[in-house]
N, C-alpha and C positions, 0 to 999 in steps of 0.2 A: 584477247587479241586487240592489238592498239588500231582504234580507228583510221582510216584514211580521212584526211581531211582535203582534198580534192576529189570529188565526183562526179563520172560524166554520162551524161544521159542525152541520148538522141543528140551530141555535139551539143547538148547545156552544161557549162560548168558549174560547179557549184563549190566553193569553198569559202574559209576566210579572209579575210581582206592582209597581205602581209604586214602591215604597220602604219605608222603615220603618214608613208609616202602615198600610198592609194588612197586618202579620204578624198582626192577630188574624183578618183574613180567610185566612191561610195554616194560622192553628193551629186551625179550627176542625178538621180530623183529628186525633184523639190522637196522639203516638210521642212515646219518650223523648226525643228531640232536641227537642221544640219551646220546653223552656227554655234552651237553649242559641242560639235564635239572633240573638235579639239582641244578643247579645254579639258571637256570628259577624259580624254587618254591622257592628257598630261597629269593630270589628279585622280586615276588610277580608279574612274567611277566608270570607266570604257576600258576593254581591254580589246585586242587585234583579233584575239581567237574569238570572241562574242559578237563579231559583226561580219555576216556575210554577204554574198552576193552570189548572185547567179546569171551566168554568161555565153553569150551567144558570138565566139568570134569577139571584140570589141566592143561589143552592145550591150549596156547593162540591163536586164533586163527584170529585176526586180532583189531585191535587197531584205534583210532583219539583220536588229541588233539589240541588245541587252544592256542596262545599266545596274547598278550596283552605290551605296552608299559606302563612300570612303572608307579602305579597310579591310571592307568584307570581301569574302574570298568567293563566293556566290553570284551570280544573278537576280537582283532583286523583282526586275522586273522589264516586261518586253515593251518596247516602247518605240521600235522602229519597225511595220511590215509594209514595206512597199512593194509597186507595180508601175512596171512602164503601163500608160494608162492608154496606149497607143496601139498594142497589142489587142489583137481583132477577140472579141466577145469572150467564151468560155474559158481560153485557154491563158487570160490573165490570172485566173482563179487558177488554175493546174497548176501553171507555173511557179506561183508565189506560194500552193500549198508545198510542191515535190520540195521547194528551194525550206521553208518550214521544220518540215518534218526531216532532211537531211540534219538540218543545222541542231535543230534540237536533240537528236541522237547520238551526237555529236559533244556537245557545249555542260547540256543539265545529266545529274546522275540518274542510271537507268531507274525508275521506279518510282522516280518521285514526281510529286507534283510539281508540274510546272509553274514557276510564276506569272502573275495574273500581267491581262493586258493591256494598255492604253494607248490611247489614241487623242487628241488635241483636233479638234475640227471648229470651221466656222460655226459661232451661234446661230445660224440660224439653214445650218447646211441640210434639212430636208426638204428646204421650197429653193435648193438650189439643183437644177439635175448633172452637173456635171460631179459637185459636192455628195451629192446622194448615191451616184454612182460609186465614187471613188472610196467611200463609207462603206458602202453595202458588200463591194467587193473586197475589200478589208477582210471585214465581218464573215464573209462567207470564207475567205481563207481560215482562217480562225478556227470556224465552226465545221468544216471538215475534217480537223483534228479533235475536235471535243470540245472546245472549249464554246461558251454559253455569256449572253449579256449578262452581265449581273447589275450596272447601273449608269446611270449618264448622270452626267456632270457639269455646273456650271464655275464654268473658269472668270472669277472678279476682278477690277482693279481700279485702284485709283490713283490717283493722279494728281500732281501735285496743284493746278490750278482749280481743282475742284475744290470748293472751300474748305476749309477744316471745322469740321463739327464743334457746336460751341458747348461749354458746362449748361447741362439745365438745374442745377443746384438740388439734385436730388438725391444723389449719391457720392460719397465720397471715395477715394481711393488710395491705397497701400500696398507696398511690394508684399509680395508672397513672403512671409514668416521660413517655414520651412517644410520641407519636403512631403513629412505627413499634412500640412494641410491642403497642399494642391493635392497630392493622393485621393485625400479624403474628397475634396472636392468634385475633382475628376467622376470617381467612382460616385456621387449622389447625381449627377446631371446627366449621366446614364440610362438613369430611369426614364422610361419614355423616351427617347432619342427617336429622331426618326433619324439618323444618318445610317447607312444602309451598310456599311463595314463594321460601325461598332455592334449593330444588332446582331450582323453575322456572329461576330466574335461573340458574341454573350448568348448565341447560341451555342458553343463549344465552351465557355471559361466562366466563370463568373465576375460580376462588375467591376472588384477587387482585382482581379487579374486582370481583366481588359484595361483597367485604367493605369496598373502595374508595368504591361507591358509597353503600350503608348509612353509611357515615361522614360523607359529606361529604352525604347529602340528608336524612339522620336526626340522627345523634347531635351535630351541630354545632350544629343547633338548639338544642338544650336551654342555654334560660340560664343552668340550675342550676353549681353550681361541681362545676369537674373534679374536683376532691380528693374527692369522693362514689366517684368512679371507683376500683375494687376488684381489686388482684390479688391471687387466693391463691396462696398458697404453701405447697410443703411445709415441717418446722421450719428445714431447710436452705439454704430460701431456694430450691429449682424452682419455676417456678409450674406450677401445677395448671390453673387455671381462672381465670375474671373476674366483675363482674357491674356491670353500670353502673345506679344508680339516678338517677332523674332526674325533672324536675317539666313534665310538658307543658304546653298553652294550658287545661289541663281539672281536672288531679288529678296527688299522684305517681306514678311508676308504677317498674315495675321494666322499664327498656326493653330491656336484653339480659345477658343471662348464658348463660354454657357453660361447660364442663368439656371439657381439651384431651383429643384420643383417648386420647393413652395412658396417660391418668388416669381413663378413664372405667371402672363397672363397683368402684367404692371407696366409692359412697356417699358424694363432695363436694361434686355437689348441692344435700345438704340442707344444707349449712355455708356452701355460696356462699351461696344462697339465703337463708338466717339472716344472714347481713352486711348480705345489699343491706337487707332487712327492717328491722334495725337502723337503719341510717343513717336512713332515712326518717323510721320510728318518732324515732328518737330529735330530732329537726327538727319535732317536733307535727302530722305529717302526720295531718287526719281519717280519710284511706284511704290503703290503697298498691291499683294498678290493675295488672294484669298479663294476660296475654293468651296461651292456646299451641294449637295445632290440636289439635282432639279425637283425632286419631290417632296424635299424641303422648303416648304413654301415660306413660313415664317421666317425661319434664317433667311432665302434670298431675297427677302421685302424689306429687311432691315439693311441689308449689304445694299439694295437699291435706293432706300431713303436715305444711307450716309454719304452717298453719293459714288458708287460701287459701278464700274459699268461691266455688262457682262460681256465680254471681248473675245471668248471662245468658250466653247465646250469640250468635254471630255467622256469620252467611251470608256469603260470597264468591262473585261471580260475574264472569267476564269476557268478555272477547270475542276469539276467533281472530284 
């Protein structure tokens, strides 16, 4: 039976947004993304059907929507739940769950897992209560459905006036050779990770696959030219570590760098990390974007000594 894509409940409508003409009906909620998605429908990474709303008479009264990488015929990931935050106590949470679970029913195939969820919040939005609120209720939408924190996030950047990290002449650097050696790389700086997605993953795959996968659903993407691609090395020519800068659908970012085990605990780090910075910089990048779980202490102290500010954070949440 073909779903209905209008639903109404106690006079709430609930459906998709028809097209490009309603996104000012869709931005009437604030969040960072809403200038973002025009562009998303024009390059095919938003589609009309994956963004809905739910309605009262003219009143938008709480909103979700879906992104996708270029291409893919899927939802990759949820990355818009809102709530008019005006809406009196419990029934922000009803609403934005009933408007949820419609749309999901809707949008993903029955039975599967849904994709995981994100959220972009101020740095430091637990000592704020309107911020905390607006988080928690989020959150509690969410978790009415099933889904679960799985980690937070610190969103980096810098900037072009922040100085450019200088050579401390201790490592040298060369483009990535080829494909098995970032491979192999990838897969040794594995070991030990504390980033809390690749662990997931290397609980389901092994290191060779997680780093298999990362390459070929990640780093392949990136238009930017491979020769950005950085191996360090000690004077003698070991390598140490890597760091691949690269320019996504958004900003540039610094998309992955490590230091191999038995290199770690030397402080190269801050010298990979001064490269990839480099390249960027030195290419008129307005910002470089970087990203590392707040539990990652090491990675965020070196993103902070290169001069990294941490500008927002991000919420992860998924489903068993």
């Amino acid at each position: 039976m073909e779903r209905a894509l209008t639903v109404l409940q106690h006079e709430l409508i609930m459906r998709p947004i028809t097209g490009h003409e309603e996104l000012d009906l869709f931005c009437r909620l604030p969040y960072v993304l809403n200038r973002e998605l025009a562009d998303d429908l024009a390059n095919d990474r938003r589609r009309p059907e994956w963004l809905w709303v739910a309605l009262r008479g003219d009143r938008l009264l709480a909103r979700v929507a879906w992104w996708s990488r270029s291409g893919d015929d899927a939802p990759f990931i949820l990355d818009v739940v809102d709530i008019d935050d005006t809406i009196p106590g419990p029934d922000r949470v009803e609403i934005g769950s009933r408007l949820l679970r419609t749309a999901m029913a809707a949008v993903l195939p029955s039975g599967a897992r849904p994709p995981r969820y994100s959220r972009f919040t101020p740095p430091h939005w637990r000592e704020d209560t309107a911020a905390r609120r607006a988080v928690g209720d989020r959150m509690a939408v969410l978790e009415r459905l099933g889904a679960r924190l799985f980690v937070e996030r610190l969103r980096l950047e810098w900037r072009p006036e922040t100085p450019v990290p200088k050579h401390s002449g201790r490592l040298t650097f060369r483009p990535v050779r080829t494909t098995e050696e970032i491979l192999s790389m990838m897969t040794s700086v594995l070991d030990g990770t504390l980033d809390a997605h690749s662990r997931d993953e290397l609980s389901r795959m092994s290191a060779r696959e997680a780093a298999d996968s990362q390459y070929r659903n990640e780093l392949t993407r990136y238009g930017t030219p491979r020769e950005w691609w950085q191996v360090a090395t000690l004077p003698e020519g070991e390598p140490v570590g890597f760091v691949i800068p690269a320019r996504n659908d958004y900003n540039p970012v610094i998309a992955y760098i490590g230091v191999l085990p038995q290199h770690r605990g030397n402080g190269y780090i801050d010298d990979i990390l001064a490269e990839g910075t480099r390249i960027l910089a030195g290419e008129g990048a307005p910002r470089i974007r970087a990203a590392t779980d707040l539990g990652n202490i090491p990675m965020a102290n070196a993103f902070r000594r290169a001069g990294y500010d941490n500008f927002e954070r991000e919420i992860n949440m998924t489903w068993s």
